[in-house]
N, C-alpha and C positions, 0 to 999 in steps of 0.2 A: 084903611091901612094899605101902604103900597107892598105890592106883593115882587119879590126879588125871583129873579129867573137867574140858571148859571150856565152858560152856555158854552159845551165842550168840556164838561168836568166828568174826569177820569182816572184811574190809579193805574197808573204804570211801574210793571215791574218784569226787572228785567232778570231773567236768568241765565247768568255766561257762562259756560261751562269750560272749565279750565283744567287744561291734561300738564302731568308734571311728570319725568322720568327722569330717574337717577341711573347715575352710570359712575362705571370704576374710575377712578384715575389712576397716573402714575406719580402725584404728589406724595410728599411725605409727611405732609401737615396739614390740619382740615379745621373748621371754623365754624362753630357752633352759632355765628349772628349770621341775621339779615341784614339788607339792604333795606331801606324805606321805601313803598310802593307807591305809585301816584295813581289818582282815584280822578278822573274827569270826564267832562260831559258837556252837552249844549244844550239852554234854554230855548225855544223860539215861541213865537205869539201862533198858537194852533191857527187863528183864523188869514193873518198875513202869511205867516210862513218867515217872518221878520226876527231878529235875535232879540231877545228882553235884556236888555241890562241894567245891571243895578237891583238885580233879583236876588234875595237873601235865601242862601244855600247853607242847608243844617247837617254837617254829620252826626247822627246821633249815634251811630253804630260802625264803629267799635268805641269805646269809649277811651280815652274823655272826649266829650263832646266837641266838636270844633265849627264854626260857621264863618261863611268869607262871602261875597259878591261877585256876580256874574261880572263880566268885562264886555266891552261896547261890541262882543261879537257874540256875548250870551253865553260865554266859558267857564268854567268852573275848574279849580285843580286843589286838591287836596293832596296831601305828603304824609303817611301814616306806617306805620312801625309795625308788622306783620310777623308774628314767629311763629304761628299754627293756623288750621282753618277755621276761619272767623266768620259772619254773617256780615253784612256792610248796608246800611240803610240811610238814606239822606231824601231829606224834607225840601222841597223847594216851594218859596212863594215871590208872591210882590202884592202890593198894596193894590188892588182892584183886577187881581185874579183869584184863582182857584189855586189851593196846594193840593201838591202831586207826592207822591211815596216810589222811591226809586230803590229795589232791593236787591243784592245781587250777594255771592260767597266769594271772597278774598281768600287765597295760598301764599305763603312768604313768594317772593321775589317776582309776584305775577302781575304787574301794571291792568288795571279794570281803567276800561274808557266805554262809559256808558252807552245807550242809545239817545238819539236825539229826544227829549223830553219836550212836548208842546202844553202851552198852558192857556187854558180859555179863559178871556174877562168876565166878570159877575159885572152884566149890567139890568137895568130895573123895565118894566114892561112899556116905558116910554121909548124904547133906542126899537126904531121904525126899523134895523138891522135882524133883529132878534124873533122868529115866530111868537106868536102870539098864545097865550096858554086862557083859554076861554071858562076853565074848571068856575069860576066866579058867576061866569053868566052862562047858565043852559040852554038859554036861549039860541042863543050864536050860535050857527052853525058855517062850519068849513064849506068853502067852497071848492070850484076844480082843482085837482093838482095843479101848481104853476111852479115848484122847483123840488127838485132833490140834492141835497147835500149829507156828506158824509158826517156820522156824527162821531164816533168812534173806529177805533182798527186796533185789534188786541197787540199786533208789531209788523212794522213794518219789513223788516228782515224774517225769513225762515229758512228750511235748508230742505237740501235735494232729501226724495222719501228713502226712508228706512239706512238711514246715514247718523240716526243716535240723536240729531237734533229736532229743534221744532217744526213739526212740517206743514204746519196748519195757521191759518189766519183770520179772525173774525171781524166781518166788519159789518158795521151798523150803520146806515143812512137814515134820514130824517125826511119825511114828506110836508110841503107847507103849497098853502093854497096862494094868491099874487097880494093877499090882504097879511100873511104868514102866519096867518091859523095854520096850526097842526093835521095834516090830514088821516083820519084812520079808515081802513076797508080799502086802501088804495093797491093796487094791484101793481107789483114792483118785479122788473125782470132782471136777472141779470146773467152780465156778458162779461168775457175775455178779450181786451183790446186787446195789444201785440205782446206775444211772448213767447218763451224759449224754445215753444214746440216740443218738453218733454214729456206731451200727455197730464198737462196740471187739472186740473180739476174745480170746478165751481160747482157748490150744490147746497142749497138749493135754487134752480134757475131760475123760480120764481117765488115770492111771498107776498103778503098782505100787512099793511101798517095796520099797527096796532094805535091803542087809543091816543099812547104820546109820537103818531106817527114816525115810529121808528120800523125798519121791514131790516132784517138778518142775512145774512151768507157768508158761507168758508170757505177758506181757498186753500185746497190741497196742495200741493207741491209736485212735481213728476220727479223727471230724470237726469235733467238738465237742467244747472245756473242759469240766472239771468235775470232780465225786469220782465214779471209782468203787470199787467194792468185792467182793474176792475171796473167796469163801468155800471152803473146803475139805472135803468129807463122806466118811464110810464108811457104807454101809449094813451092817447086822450084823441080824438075825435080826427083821426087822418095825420095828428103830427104825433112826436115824440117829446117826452119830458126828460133829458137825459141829466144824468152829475157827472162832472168832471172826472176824467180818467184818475184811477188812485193806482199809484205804484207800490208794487211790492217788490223787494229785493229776495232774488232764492238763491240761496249761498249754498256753493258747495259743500258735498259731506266732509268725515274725516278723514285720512290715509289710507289708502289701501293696499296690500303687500303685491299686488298682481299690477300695479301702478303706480310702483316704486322703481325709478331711475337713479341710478347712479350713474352719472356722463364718465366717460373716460378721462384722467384729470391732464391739463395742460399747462407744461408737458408731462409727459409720462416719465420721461429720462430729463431729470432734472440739473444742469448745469455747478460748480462749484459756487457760483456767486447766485442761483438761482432761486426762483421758488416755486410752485407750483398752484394750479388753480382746482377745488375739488367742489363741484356743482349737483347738484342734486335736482331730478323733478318730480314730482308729489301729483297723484292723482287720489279721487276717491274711487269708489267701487263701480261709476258708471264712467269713467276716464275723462272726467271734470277736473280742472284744477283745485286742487284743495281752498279750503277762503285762505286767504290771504293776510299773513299772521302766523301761519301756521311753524310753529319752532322744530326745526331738524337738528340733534347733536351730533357731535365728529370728535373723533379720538384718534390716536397714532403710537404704534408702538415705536418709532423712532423720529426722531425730529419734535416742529410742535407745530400744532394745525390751531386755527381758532374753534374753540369750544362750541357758537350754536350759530344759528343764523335762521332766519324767519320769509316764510316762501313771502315771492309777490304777486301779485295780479294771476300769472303763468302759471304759479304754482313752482317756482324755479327757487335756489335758493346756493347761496354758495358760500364759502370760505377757502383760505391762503394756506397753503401748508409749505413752512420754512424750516430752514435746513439747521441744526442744533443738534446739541446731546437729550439722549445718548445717539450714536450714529450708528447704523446697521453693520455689522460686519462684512455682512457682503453684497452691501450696495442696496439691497431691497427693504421697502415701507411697506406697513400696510394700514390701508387707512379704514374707516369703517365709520360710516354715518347712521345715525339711528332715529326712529319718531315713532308715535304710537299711531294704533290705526282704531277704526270704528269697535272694538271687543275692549278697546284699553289694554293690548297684547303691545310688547316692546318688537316694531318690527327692522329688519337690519341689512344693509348692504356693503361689502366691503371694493375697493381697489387698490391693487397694487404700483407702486412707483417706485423709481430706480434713482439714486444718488449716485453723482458721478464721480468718483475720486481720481485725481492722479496720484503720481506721476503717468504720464503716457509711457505704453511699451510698444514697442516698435519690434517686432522678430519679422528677417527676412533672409529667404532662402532659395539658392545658396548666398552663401556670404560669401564666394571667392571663387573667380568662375573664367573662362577662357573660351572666348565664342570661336569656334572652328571658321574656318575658309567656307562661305558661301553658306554660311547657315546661320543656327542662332541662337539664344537661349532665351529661357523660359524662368519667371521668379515670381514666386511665390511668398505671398508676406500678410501680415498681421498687423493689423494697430488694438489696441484696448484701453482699459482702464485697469488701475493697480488691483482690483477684484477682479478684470478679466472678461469686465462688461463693453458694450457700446460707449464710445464717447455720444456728449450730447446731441440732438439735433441743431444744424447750423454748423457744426467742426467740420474742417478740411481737410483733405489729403491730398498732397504734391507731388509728383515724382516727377525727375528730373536726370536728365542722363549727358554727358559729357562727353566727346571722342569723335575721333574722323570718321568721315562715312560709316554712321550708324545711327537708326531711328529706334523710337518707341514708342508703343503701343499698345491698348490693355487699358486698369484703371488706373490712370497719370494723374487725375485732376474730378476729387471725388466731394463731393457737397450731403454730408450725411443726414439723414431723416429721423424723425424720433421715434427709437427703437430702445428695448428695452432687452432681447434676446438677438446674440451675434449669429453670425451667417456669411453667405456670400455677398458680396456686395453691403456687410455691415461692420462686419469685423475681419474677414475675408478677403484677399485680392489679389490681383495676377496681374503681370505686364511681360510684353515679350519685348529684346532688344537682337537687331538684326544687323547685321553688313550691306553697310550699300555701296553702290561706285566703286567697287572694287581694284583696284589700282596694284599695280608692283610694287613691291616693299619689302626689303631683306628681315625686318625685327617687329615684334610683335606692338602693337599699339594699346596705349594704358585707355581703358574707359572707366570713369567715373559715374556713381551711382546715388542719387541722394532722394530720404524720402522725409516728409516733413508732415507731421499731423499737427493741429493747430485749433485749441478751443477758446473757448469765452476769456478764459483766465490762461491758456499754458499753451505751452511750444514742446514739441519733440523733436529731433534730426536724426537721423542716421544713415553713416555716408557709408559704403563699401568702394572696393574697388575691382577690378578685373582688368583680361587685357583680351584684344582682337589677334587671333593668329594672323601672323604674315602670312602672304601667298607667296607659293613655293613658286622660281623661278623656272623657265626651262635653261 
């Protein structure tokens, strides 16, 4: 009787763990459905590293049952109807592999995209690929170790320690002699090739294959994201018998309140035609970027901002806030972004933004003035917004003066910044107008005065007038 060997069979199961926070709105109507969730994932051949397709994928859980076929890149997508927390289980095979069990917990509106799923062929003790299982003949004995390969790895992903996720990872290599007899009593070391340097941890550094020469180790997690990489050796007689570096991915934890950014939003003073940008950065509790995914909400009590947005790589994450009812009375938003952290605590940051309204006001003083012989005056003026705010950043201010022998000088020609509280130099300014070339003249001279602010959308003017005393004759 020929006896069947399965090589690389394993149950993979994955658990995602998925945070959900509700927040107020200021709608007036709410909506008791879901959205349909999509459930996907990739097949690949454990020993190439190649996609399977054409692999028949069973949801059996949640019911009703549905099954579809991998695509020539080994993808799977399912479409399913979620209105509570559900369990979610699917079966993958093909015809001259191993089935696998992929388990995870589904929440209404929460997209599950599994982990890479690897499926090892069932071939029979002829395929010269395969160690060789001698339990038939006691005779046979194994000879030196000549390879180590990896047999199993509980997951390829974990997360940074004491961050609420998985932090630990098992992985099982196989010892075989150059004929791929099984070797047992072999003495298996193992090492950390390169990685993140957050103090991760391998242990046990060394073991002994057991009868179906398989030797164990776990790999901690430290403090620090990143790849690392497990290698597995024998020494034998002055050389080394080593296995191919295995990668593990160490993902950031969840949020942490002490490494919650809220950027300042741009701009601050937001224009009438304008809108504004509000960004957020996510760290976890060792100032790593959050994984990447991670969902931040945003609310506003005037205007309307977009609802969520999901950090990337940085841990950055951001949304539009536009200009809309209802509108502040007096020009100020306030916006407030929100995510949970490692406790499942709602934690929260807020920033303030300025809406610019006109009309432009223009007060300037004096408004009626008579510059003396050989001296000069001094004015004083304002520009705002119909609240009494800053114009936006990028709006101008002009001044401009008209009349014989007379300069000016002061803020003539002003390029404003993005401010949000007035001042000097914001809302604020002065110019002085003087006599120059002073010349004989019986009647006093009219000078003209004009000041002009100028935004994205609007125009203001406001001219005065005054006049230059004559110089008194001898």
């Amino acid at each position: 009787m020929k006896t069947i060997f399965v090589r690389g069979t394993y149950m993979l199961t994955a658990f995602i763990l998925v945070l959900s926070l509700s927040f107020l709105s200021n709608c007036d109507t709410t909506s008791s459905s879901f959205d349909p969730i999509e459930i996907t994932g990739q097949v690949l051949d454990v020993d190439t590293d190649e996609p399977i397709a054409n692999g028949i994928v069973r949801l059996v859980q949640p019911t009703p049952e549905k099954s579809t076929v991998t695509d020539g890149s080994g993808r799977f997508f399912f479409e399913v109807d979620v209105d509570s927390t559900v369990n979610v289980r699917v079966l993958i095979s093909k015809e001259g592999y191993q089935t696998i069990t992929l388990e995870t917990v589904a929440i209404p509106e929460r997209n599950i995209e599994f982990p890479v799923a690897r499926l090892g062929m069932i071939r029979d003790e002829d395929d010269d690929d395969l160690p060789i299982d001698d339990d038939d003949d006691p005779d046979v004995t194994a000879g030196e170790p000549a390879s180590i390969v990896l047999s199993s790895i509980s997951s390829e992903t974990i997360t940074v320690k004491e961050t609420g996720g998985t932090e630990q990872a098992e992985f099982v290599f196989q010892v075989a002699d150059s004929a791929g007899r099984l070797v047992s009593g072999a003495d298996v070391e193992f090492r950390l090739g390169s990685s993140p340097g957050g103090g991760e941890v391998i242990d046990p550094l060394t073991a002994t294959s057991d009868e179906s020469g398989l030797a164990r180790t776990t790999l901690t997690s430290g403090t620090i994201s990143g790849v690392v990489q497990v290698i597995a050796s024998i020494q034998r007689d002055g050389f080394a018998v080593e296995s191919r570096p295995v990668r593990v991915s160490i993902q950031s934890g969840l949020p942490s309140d002490n490494h919650f950014t809220l950027y300042r939003p741009s701009p601050r003073n937001v224009p009438f035609d304008g809108t504004s940008q509000i960004s957020v950065m996510l760290g976890d509790r060792y100032g790593n970027p959050v994984a990447q995914g991670t969902r931040v909400y945003f609310t506003t009590n005037y205007g309307v901002v977009g609802a969520s947005a999901v950090t990337n790589a940085d841990g950055q994450a951001g949304v539009t806030l536009r200009r809309g009812n209802p509108s502040p009375p007096d020009g100020f938003v306030t916006v407030s972004a929100r995510t949970v952290d490692e406790n499942n605590q709602s934690i929260e940051r807020q920033a303030s933004v300025l809406f610019y309204f006109p009309p432009i006001i223009i007060d300037v003083e004096p408004s009626d003035f008579l510059i003396e012989h050989l001296s000069d005056q001094t004015f004083n003026y304002t520009v705002m917004d119909v609240n009494g705010n800053p114009l936006p950043g990028g709006s101008n201010i002009t001044v401009t003066v008209e009349g014989e022998d007379v300069e000016v000088i002061g803020d003539v020609s002003v390029t404003l910044g993005d401010h949000m509280s007035g001042g000097q130099g914001i809302t604020q300014f002065s110019f002085n107008v003087a006599g120059i070339n002073e010349e004989l003249h019986e009647n006093p001279r009219p000078v003209f005065i004009e000041i002009k602010a100028t935004t994205s959308t609007d125009t203001q003017i406001v001219q005065i007038q005054g006049r230059k005393e004559k110089q008194v004759m001898d």
